[in-house]
OpenMM code with the backbone's topology and positions (N, CA, C; nanometers):
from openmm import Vec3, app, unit

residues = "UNK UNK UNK UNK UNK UNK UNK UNK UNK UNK UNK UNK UNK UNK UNK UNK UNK UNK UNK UNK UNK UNK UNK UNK UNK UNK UNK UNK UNK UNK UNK UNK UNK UNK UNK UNK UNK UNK UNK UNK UNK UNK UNK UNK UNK UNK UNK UNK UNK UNK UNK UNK UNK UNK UNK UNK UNK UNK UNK UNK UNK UNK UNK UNK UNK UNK UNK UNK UNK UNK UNK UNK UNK UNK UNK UNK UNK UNK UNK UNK UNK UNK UNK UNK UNK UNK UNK UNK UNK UNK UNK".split()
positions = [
    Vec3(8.5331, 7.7768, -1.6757),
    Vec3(8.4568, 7.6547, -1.6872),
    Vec3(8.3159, 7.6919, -1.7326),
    Vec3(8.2375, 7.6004, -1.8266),
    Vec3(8.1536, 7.6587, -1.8803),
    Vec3(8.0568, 7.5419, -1.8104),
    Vec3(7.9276, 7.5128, -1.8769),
    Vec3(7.7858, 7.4656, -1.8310),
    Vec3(7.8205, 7.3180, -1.8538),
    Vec3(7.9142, 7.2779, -1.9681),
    Vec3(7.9413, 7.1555, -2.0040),
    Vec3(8.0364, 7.1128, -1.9220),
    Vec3(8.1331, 7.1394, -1.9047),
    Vec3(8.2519, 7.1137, -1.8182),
    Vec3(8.2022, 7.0895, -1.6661),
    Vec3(8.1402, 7.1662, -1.6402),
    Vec3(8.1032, 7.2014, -1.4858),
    Vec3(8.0028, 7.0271, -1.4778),
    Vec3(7.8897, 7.0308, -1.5165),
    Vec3(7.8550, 6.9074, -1.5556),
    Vec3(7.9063, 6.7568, -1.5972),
    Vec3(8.0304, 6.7655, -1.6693),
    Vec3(8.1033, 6.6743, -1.6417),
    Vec3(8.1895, 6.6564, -1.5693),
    Vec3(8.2560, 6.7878, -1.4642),
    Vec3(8.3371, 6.7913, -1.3607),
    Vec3(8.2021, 6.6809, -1.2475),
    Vec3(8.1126, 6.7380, -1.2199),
    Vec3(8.0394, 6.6577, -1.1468),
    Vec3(7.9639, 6.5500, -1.1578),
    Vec3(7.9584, 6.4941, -1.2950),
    Vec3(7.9723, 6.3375, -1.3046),
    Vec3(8.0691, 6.2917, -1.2946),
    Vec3(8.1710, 6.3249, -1.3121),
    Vec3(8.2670, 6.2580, -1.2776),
    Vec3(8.3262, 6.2656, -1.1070),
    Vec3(8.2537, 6.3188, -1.0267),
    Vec3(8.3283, 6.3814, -0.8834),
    Vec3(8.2097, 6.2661, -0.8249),
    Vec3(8.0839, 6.2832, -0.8706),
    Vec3(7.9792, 6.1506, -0.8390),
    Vec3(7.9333, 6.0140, -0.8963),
    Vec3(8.0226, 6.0111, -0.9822),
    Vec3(7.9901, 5.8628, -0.9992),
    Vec3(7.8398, 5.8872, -1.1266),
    Vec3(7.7960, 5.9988, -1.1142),
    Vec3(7.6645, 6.0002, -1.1841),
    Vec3(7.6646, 6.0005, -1.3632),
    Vec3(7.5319, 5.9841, -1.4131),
    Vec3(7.6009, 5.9657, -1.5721),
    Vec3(7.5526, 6.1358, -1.6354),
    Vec3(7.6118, 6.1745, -1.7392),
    Vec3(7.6495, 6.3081, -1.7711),
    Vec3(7.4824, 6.3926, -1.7583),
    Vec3(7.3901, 6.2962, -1.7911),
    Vec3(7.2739, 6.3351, -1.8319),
    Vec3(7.1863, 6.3630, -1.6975),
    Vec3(7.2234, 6.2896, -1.6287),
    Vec3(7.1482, 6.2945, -1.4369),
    Vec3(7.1927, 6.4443, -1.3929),
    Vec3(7.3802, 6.4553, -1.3938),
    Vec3(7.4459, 6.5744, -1.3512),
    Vec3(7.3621, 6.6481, -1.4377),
    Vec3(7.3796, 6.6779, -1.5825),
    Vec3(7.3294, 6.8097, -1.6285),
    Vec3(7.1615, 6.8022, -1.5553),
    Vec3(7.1044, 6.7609, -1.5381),
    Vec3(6.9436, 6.7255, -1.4570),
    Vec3(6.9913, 6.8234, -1.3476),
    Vec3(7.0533, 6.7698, -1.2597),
    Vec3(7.0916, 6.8095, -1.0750),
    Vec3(7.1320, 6.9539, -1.1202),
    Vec3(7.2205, 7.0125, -1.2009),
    Vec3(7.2729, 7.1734, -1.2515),
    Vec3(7.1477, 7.2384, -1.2629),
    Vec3(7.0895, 7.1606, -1.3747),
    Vec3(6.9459, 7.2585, -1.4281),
    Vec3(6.8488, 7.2848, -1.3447),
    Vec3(6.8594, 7.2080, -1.2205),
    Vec3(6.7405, 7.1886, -1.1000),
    Vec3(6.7936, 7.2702, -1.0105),
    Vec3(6.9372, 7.2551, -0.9839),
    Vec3(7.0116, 7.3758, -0.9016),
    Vec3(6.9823, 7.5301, -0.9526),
    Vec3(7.0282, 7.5598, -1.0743),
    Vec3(6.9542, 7.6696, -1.1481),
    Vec3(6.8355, 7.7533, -1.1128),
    Vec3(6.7172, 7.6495, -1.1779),
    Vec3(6.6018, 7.6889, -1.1548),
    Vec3(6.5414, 7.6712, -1.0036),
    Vec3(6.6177, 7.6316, -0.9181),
    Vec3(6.5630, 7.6687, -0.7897),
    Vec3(6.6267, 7.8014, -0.7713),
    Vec3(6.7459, 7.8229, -0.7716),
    Vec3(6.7769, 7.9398, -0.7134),
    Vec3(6.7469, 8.0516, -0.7304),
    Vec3(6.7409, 8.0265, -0.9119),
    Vec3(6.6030, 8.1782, -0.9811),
    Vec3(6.4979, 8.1829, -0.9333),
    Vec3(6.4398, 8.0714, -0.9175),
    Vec3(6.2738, 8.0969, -0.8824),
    Vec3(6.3093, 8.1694, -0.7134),
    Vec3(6.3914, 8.0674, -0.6649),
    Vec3(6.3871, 8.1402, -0.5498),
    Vec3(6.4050, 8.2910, -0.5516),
    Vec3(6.5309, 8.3580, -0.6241),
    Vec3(6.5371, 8.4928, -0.5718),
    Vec3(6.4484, 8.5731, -0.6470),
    Vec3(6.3540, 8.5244, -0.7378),
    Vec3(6.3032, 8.5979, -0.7884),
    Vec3(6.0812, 8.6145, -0.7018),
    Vec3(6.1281, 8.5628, -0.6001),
    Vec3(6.0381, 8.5280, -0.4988),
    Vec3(6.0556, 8.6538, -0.4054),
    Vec3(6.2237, 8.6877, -0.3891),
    Vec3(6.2911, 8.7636, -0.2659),
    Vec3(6.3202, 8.6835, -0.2024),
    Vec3(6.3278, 8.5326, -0.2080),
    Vec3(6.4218, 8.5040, -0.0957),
    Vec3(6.5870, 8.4408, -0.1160),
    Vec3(6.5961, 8.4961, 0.0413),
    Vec3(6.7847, 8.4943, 0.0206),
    Vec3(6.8182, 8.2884, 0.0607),
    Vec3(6.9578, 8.2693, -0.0247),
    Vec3(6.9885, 8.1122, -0.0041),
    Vec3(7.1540, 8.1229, -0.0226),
    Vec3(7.1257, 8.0555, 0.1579),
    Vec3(7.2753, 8.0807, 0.2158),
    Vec3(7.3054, 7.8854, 0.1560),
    Vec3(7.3739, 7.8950, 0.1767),
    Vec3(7.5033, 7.7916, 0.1952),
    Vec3(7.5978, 7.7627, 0.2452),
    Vec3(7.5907, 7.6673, 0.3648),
    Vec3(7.6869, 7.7713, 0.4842),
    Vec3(7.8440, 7.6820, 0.4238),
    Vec3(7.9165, 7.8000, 0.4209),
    Vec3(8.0794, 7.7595, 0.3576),
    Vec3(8.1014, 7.7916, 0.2635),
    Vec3(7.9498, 7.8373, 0.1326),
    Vec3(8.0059, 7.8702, 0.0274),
    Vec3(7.9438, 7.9398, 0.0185),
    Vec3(7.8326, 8.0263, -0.0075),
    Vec3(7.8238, 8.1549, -0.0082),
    Vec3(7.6580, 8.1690, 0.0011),
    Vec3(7.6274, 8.2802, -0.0358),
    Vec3(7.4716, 8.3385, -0.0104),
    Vec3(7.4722, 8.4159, -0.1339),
    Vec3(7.2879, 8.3677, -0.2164),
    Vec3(7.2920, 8.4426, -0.3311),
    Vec3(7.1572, 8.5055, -0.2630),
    Vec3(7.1322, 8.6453, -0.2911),
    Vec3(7.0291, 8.7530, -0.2753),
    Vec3(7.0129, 8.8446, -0.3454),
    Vec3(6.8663, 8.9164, -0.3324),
    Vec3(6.8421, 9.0293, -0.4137),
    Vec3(6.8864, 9.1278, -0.3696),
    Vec3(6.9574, 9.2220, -0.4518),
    Vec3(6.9519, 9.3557, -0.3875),
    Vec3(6.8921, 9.4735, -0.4779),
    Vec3(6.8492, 9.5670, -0.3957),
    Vec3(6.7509, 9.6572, -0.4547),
    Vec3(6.8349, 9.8322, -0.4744),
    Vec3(6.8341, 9.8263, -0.6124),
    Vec3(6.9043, 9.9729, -0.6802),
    Vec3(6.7498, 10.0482, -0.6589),
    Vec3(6.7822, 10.1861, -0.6094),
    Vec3(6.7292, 10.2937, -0.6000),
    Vec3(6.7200, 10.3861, -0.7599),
    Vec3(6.5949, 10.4364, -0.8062),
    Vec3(6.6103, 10.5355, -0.9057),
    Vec3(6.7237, 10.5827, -0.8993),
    Vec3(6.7820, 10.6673, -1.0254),
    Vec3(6.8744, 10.7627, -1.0242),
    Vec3(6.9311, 10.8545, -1.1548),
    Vec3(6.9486, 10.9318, -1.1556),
    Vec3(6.9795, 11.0391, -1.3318),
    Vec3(7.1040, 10.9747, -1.3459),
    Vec3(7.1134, 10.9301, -1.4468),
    Vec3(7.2179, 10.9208, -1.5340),
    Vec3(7.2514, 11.0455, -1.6429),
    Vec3(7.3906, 10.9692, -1.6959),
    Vec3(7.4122, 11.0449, -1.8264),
    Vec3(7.4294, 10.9442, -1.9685),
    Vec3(7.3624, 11.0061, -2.0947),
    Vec3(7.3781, 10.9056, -2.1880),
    Vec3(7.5303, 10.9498, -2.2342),
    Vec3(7.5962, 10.9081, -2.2428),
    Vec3(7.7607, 10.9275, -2.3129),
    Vec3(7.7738, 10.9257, -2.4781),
    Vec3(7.6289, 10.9097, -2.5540),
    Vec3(7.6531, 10.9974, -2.6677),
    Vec3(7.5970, 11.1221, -2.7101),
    Vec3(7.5111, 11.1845, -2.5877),
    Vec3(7.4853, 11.3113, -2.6383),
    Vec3(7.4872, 11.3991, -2.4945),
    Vec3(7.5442, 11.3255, -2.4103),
    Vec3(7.5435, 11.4106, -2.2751),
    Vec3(7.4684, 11.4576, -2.2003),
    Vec3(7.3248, 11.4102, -2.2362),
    Vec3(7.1934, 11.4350, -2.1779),
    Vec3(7.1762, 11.3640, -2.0180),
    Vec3(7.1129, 11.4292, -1.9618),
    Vec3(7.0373, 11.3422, -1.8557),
    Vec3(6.9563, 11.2786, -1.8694),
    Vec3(6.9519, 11.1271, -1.8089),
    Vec3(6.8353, 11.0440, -1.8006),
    Vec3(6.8296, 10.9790, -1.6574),
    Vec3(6.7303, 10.9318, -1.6967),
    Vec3(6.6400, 10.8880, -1.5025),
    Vec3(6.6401, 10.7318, -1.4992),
    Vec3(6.7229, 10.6874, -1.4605),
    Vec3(6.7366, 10.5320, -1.4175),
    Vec3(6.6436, 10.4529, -1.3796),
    Vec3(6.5193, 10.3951, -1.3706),
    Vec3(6.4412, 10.3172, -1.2973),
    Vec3(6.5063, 10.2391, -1.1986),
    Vec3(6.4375, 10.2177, -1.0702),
    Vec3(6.4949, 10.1200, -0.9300),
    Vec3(6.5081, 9.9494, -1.0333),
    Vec3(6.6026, 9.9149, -0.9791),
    Vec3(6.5779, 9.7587, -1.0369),
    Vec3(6.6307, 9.6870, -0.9065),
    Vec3(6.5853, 9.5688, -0.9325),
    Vec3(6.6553, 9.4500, -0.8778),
    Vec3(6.7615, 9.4119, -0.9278),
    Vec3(6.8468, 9.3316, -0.8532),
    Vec3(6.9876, 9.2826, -0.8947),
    Vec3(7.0036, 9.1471, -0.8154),
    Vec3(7.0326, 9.0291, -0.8613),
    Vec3(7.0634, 8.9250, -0.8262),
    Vec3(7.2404, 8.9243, -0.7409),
    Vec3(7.2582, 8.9068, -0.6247),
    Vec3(7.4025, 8.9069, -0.5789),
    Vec3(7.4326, 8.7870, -0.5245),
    Vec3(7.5656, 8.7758, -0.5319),
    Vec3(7.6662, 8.6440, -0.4688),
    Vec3(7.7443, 8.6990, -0.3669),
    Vec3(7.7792, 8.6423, -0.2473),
    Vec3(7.8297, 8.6590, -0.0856),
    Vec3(7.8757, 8.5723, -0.1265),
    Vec3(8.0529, 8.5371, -0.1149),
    Vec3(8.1410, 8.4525, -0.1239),
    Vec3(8.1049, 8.3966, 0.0197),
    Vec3(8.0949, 8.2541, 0.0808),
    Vec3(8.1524, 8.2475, 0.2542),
    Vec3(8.3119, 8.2120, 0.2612),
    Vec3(8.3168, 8.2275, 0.3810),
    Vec3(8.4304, 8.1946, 0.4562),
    Vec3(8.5400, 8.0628, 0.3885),
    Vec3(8.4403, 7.9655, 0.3909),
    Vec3(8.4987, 7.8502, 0.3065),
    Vec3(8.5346, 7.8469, 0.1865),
    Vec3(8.4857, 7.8865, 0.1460),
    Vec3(8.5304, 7.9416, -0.0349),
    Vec3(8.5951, 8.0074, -0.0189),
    Vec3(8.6061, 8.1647, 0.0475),
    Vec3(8.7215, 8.2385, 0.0877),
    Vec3(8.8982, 8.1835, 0.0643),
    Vec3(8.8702, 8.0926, 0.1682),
    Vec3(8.9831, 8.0645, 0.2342),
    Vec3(9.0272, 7.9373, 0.0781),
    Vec3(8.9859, 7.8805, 0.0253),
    Vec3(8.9761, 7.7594, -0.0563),
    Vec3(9.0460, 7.8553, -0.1455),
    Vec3(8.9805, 7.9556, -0.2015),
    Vec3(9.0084, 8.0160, -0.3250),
    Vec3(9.1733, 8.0998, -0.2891),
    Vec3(9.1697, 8.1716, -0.1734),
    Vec3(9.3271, 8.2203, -0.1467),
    Vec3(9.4041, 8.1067, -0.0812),
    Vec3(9.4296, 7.9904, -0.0903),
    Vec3(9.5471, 7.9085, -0.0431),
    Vec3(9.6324, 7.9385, -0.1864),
] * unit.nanometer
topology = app.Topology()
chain = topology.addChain("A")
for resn in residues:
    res = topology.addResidue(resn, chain)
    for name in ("N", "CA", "C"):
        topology.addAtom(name, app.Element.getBySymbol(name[0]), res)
């Protein structure tokens, strides 16, 4: 399901018109970036928790000349399935 679909799955699940839903997606979106890009974590209880998690430096290898290189620490945006989704998704 892509950005369009998903958007008209939920005008149509609310009654809302296509242009409000894509509004409510894009607002869902940009809260959750701004949020994790703040550091903070956003649970949802039943469906899951999105958070930062933090990669440590580390040497790599480049795989076309076999050299070593040095990774910089980054951030990483993650998804925690919950329980409810869990169970929704394996019936």
């Amino acid at each position: 399901m892509n950005k369009t679909e998903l958007v008209a799955a939920i005008a149509e699940k609310t009654g809302l018109k296509k242009e409000d839903a894509k509004k409510a997606v894009d607002a869902f979106v940009d809260v959750v970036t701004e949020g994790l890009a703040k550091g903070d974590k956003i649970a949802l209880v039943g469906f899951g928790t999105f958070e930062v998690a933090e990669r440590e430096a580390r040497t790599g290898r480049n795989p076309l000349t076999g050299q070593d290189i040095e990774i910089p620490a980054s951030k990483l945006p993650k998804f925690k399935a919950g329980k409810g989704l869990k169970e929704t998704v394996n019936k």
